[in-house]
Residue, then its C-alpha position, 0 to 999 in steps of 0.5 A: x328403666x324405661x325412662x332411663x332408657x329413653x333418655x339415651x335413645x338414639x335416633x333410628x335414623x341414625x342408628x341405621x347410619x351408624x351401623x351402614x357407617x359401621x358395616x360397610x363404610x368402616x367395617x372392623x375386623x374381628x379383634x377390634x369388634x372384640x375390643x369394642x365388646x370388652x369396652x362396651x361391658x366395662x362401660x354398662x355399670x358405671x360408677x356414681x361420680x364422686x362428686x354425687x356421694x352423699x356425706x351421710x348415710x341416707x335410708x334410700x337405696x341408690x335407687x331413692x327407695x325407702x328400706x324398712x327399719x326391719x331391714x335396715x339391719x339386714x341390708x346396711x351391710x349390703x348396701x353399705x357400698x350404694x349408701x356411700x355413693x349418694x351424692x348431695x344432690x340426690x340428698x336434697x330430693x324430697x318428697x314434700x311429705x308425699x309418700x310412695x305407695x304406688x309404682x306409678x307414684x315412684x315412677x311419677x316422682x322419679x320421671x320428675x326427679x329425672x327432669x329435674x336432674x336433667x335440667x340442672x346437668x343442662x343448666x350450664x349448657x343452656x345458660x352456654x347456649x343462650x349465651x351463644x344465641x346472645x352472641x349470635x344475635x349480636x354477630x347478626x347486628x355486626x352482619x347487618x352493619x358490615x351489610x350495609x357498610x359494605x352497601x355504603x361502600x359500594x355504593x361509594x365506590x360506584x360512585x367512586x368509579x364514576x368520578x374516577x371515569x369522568x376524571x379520566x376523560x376530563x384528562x384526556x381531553x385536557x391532554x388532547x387540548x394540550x396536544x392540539x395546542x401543541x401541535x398548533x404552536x408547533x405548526x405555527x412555528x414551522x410555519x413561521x420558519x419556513x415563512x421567514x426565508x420567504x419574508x428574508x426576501x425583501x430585507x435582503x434585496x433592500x440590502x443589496x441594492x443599498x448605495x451604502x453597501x460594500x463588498x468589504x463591508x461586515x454585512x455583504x457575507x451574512x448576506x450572501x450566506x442567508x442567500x445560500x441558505x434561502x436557495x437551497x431551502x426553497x430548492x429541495x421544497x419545490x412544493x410550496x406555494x410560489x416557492x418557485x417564484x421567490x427561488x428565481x428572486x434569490x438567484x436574481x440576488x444571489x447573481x447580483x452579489x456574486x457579480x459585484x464579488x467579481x467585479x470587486x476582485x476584477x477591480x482590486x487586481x486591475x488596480x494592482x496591475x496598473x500600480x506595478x506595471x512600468x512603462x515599457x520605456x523604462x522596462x530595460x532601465x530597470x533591475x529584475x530584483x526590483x522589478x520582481x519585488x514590487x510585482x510581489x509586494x503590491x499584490x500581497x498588500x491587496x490579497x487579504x481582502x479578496x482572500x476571505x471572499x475567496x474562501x466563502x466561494x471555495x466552501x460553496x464550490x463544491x456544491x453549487x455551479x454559479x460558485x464554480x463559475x465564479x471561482x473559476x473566473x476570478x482565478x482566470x481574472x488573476x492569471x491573466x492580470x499576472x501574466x500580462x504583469x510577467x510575461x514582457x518583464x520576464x521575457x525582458x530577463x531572459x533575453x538579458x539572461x542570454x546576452x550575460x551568458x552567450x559563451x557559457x550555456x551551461x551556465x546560461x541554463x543554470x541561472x534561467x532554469x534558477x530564476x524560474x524556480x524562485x518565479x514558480x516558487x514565489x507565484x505558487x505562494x502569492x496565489x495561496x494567498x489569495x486562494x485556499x487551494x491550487x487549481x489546474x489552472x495554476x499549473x497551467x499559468x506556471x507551465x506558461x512563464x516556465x514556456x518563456x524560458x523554454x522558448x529563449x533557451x531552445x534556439x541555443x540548443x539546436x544550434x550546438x554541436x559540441x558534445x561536452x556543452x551539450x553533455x553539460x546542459x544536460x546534467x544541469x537540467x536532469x541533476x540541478x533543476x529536475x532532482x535538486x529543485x522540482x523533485x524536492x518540491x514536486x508540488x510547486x514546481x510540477x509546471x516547471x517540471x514538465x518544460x524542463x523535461x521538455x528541454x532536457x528531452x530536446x537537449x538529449x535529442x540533439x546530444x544523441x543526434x551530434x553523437x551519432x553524427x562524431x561517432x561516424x566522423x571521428x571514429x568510423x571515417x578517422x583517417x590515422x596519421x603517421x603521428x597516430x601509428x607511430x608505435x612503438x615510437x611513441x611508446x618509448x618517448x613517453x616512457x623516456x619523459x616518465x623516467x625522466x621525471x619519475x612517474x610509472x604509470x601503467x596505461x592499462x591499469x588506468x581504468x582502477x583509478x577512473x571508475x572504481x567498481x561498477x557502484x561507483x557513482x559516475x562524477x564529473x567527466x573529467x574524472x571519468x577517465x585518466x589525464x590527459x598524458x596517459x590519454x595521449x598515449x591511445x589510439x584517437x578513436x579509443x581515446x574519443x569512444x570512451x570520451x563519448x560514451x563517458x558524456x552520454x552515460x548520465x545525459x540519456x535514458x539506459x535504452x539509448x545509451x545502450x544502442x549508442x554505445x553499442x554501435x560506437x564500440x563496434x566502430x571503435x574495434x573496427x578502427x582498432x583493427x584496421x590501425x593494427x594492420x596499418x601498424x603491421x605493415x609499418x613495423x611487423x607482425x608483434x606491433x600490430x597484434x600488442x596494440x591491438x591487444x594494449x588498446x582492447x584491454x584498454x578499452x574493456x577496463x573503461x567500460x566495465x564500469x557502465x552498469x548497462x547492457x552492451x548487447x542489442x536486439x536487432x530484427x531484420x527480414x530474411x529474403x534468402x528464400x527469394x531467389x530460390x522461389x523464382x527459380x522455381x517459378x520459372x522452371x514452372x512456368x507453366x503451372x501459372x494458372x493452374x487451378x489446383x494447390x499446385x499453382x506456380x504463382x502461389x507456390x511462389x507467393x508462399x516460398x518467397x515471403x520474407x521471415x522475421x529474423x533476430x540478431x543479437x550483437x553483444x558489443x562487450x563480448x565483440x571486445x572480449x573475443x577480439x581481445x582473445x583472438x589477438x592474444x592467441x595470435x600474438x602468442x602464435x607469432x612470437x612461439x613461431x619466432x622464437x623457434x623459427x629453425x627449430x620449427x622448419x626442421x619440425x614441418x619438414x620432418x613431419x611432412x616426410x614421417x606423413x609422407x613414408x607412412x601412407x606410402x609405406x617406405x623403409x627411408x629412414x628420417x636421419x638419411x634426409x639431407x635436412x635432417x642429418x644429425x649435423x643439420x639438426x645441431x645447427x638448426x638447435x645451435x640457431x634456435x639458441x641464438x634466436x632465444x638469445x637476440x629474440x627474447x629480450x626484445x619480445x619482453x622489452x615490447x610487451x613491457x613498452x606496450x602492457x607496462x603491467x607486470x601482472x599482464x606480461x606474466x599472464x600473456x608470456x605463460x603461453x608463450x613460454x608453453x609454445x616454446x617447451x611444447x616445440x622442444x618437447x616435440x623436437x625432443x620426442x623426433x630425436x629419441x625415435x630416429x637418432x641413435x645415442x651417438x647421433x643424439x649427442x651430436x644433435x645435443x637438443x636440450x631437454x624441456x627443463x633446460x628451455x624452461x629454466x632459460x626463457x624466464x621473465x627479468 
């Protein structure tokens, strides 16, 4: 047992661990302590593996002892069990004959038993273990040979590292190499770029100052462009070496071609001009279409050859200053050479212009203000042929031919003094040459524009000043014949001729016909007012104000217009006026008020149509206060140097300056207001003639109701010998005939004088009022201070009877 004991003794070491382990790292609870305990009975006595039974019974106790013969019998059944349970192994243990006779001889035999059985229960894990030490030892051949494979690789890899490193620098140096040669070839080249605008040097000078070159020839232009560029290369370096130096030769070659440029373009338009340019013996021989013609054709033929030198200056005048200069001199070259060309043959053409129309101006100015557009035209055209775009001194070249026609035509001007010629140049100029032609093409022809300005504002001058001048003549200073008055004669002969020949026509209904509306674009002058009959019929100075307002209208600016027209109907009623009251006293009171009301309508319908302002701002100095101001001064004589606020000098000074005034005359309005008064006058003249008996025994009688009242008398109005109820009747019985005899007549001249019924009935309604309202009147005296009797002695009619009786044919 104490061998058997041995062989499964523990380590104390590491029972102690165990039970540290068991005690306080994994410490069990009671009832798994419990279950451990039963496990640990179950496990004390284990069974004998099958595989170790025995196949037959052996006398052996399952110890390996020997049992007697005498007790074989007594213990087979008790030990029949353990018999069964020995396996072949423990079968096979013999004793070699040996016999037991001792403990120690068992124990002996059983320890070698015991090793025995433990090296063949070891057998396989030893053979498993050498087995694993075969494999070890063989996994330590591997290790060594990964150690020194790994010692090669790493060992290559060093070597590696060291190849890779040189490698690298062997790369980059390479790379550097190529970097600096790059760089070399690079400033080579640079070198050698900036080197040839200086090397272009001598083949560029040698070729200009070749015998053979020309400026027309395919080489002179990429010369003159290498030039521009080598200058403005060496210009922004100026830090090269002698850069300065081969600059100052560029511009020496640069000058040197754009010298023979000029002189080519100098040459090419002298020899054009000199082709062209006739003799002055032959200049009047000759026609202006065929003259004007070779002027043109020659200069075209030698344009394209200076045009594309041209374009090359142009493209660099921007830029540079000597391009500019030279520019600027070819074109001035051009002008002059074309002015010396026009200016005699065109001088030459207006002077026979003037001859072809000395007696038609307006037609004069119409075929040279023509002919200069058509020139302008022409010569804006050649010059784009020669130049790319216009310059200012083109307009100023133009502005000089259009001067020629200026300075013939204006001494025409400033002799004329009739308004209807001057009127007429300046429709041609504003509307046919400023409007038609320049504002059609304001860029051709702005130089012509400004000198046909010039001449329409000097005609426009003279026409005001000659207006001005017949405004004061024929209208303000008129001095009326006995044909001019001679109304209603005149009246009735024209209306006999229209009888006669069938045509009513109404004189002051004319202006329908004239104008139309206020937006009726103004026409010719002629069809600004009525013919010329219905003309007749008016007063001159009305006849003549309308005649010169209708010519000024479209000629000069509104604002003058506006003061001219202002004063010239001022002038014109004043005329009117005075004619009326001429008339007057040739006829009688009713002539003199219906002409002057037939010619203020006339003259109100006329100028309804201009769409201007009548009315004026006039401004003037106020010295009312003058004289006022040195009586002071004079009663304060003696305050004259006094030394306080109370100087009389000052006071003076402060009190008689003059003040600023502001008037505003309103022409229109003058017109309409003395149109109104004549008509309220007229109405009163006729009221007072148709009821002139009724109207004396109605101032009488009111002059004595006035009288009794303020004095308070009891003398009753029918007592007053005028006022007798026989008295009354008579003056009614007159006022009947007077309506009689009167009324017709009165019809008959507004009819003569208005010859518009429309105006008859509006004038004659406040007649008609005039004459009831007087007989209203009468009747409301009659049925206060007459009785019944007396009444129907009187027999005054009442207001329905007169309105039923003055009635309108």
């Amino acid at each position: 047992m104490a061998s058997r004991s041995g062989r499964f003794s523990v380590d104390p070491a590491v029972k102690e661990r165990l039970n540290k382990w068991d005690s306080k790292y994994a410490p069990l609870s009671e009832k798994q302590a419990e279950s451990y305990m039963a496990l640990m009975d179950q496990c004390a006595e284990r069974p004998m593996p099958a595989e170790l039974l025995p196949d037959d019974p052996s006398p052996f106790d399952r110890h390996g002892v020997v049992l007697a013969s005498g007790d074989e019998a007594s213990a087979s059944s008790a030990e029949a069990q353990g018999v069964a349970m020995l396996d072949e192994p423990l079968q096979k243990l013999a004793l070699d004959g040996q016999k037991m006779e001792t403990a120690q001889q068992f124990l002996s035999w059983f320890a070698d038993v015991e090793a025995a059985m433990r090296q063949d229960e070891e057998s396989e894990f030893r053979a498993y273990l050498s087995e694993l030490r075969r494999y070890g030892d063989h996994c330590d051949a591997i290790l060594s040979d990964i150690g020194a494979t790994m010692s090669e690789l790493e060992r290559l890899r060093e070597q590696y590292c060291h190849v890779n490193t040189q490698t690298g620098a062997l790369h980059s140096a390479c790379e550097q190499l190529l970097e600096d040669q790059t760089r070399l070839v690079e400033t080579v080249s640079s070198i050698s770029d900036k080197l040839v605008y200086f090397d272009d040097f001598e083949s560029i000078y040698h070729k200009l100052h070749s015998p053979m070159l020309s400026v027309m020839s395919e080489t002179f232009m990429p010369i003159l462009t290498r030039l521009d560029e080598c200058i403005t290369y060496l210009s922004s370096r100026p830090q090269f070496q002698e850069s300065s130096v081969y600059l100052a030769r560029f511009n020496q070659c640069q000058a040197y071609a754009l010298s023979l440029i000029k002189q080519h373009t100098i040459n090419t338009l002298r020899d054009a001009t000199k082709q062209v340019m006739p003799a002055p013996a032959t200049l009047a021989t000759l026609s202006t279409e065929d003259m004007f013609g070779s002027f043109f054709g020659k200069f075209r033929t030698c344009a394209p050859r200076i045009k594309l030198l041209m374009e090359q200056v142009e493209e660099n005048s921007g830029s540079r200053e000597d391009y500019r200069a030279l520019l600027h001199d070819c074109q001035q070259c051009y002008f002059n050479f074309r002015l010396a060309l026009l200016q005699p043959s065109l001088t030459q053409a207006m002077h026979h212009l003037v001859s072809k129309h000395t007696s038609d101006r307006a037609a004069l100015v119409r075929a040279g203000g023509t002919f200069m557009v058509r020139l302008c035209q022409d010569e804006y055209q050649l010059y784009l042929r020669f130049f790319s775009q216009p310059c200012p001194g083109l307009d100023e070249f133009l502005e000089t031919l259009s001067s020629i026609l200026y300075d013939v035509l204006r001494p025409c001007f400033i002799k004329l003094n009739h308004l209807e010629t001057l009127a007429d140049l300046c429709i041609v100029l504003k509307v046919e040459l400023l409007e038609d032609y320049v504002a059609q093409k304001p860029t051709e022809l702005a130089a012509f524009g400004v000198v046909a300005e010039q001449m329409l504002e000097d005609v426009q001058q003279r026409l005001v000043y000659r207006a001005q001048s017949f405004m004061q003549s024929d209208i303000q200073q008129y001095a009326p014949g006995p044909g001019d008055l001679a109304y209603p004669e005149k009246l009735r002969a024209s209306k006999s001729s229209e009888v006669a020949t069938g045509e009513a026509v109404s004189p002051t209904s004319s202006s329908s016909r004239s104008f139309g509306s206020p937006s009726t674009p103004m026409k010719a002058v002629d069809q600004l007012l009525p013919a010329a009959d219905q003309q007749a019929m008016w007063y001159p100075t009305l006849r003549r104000t309308l005649v010169c307002l209708a010519k000024l209208y479209r000629c000069i600016n509104k604002g003058i217009f506006e003061s001219l027209s202002q004063e010239a109907l001022a002038m014109c009623v004043l005329s009117l006026g005075n004619a009326s009251v001429e008339i007057r006293k040739r006829t009688d009171i009713l002539n003199g008020l219906l002409f002057l009301i037939k010619h203020m309508l006339i003259l109100r319908e006329q100028i309804a149509p201009f769409d201007v302002n009548f009315a004026v701002k006039e401004q003037g100095l106020d010295f009312s206060h003058f004289k006022d101001a040195a009586v002071s001064l004079f009663h304060h004589r003696g305050r004259l140097f006094a030394l306080n606020y109370q100087n009389a000098l000052l006071e003076f000074v402060m009190k008689s300056s003059p003040s600023l005034t502001e008037n505003y005359l309103d022409s229109r309005k003058d017109v309409d207001n003395r149109l109104k008064s004549s008509c309220e006058q007229f109405v009163s003249a006729v009221s007072t003639k148709l009821t002139g008996p009724v109207r004396d025994f109605l101032d009488q009688s009111q002059r004595f109701l006035d009288l009794t009242s303020k004095e308070g008398s009891k003398i009753k109005l029918k007592q007053q010998p005028f006022a007798g109820p026989g008295k009354v009747h008579e003056a009614v019985m007159a006022n009947f005939k007077v309506l009689e005899t009167k009324m017709p007549e009165v019809l008959h001249l507004m009819s003569l004088y208005l010859a518009n019924r429309e105006l008859e009935c509006i004038l004659f309604k406040p007649v008609k009022e005039g004459v009831v309202s007087t007989y209203r009147r009468l009747s409301a005296i009659v049925s206060a201070h007459y009785s019944a009797e007396e009444q129907a002695i009187i027999a005054c009619p009442s207001t329905e009877q007169i309105s039923a009786l003055i009635v309108m044919p």
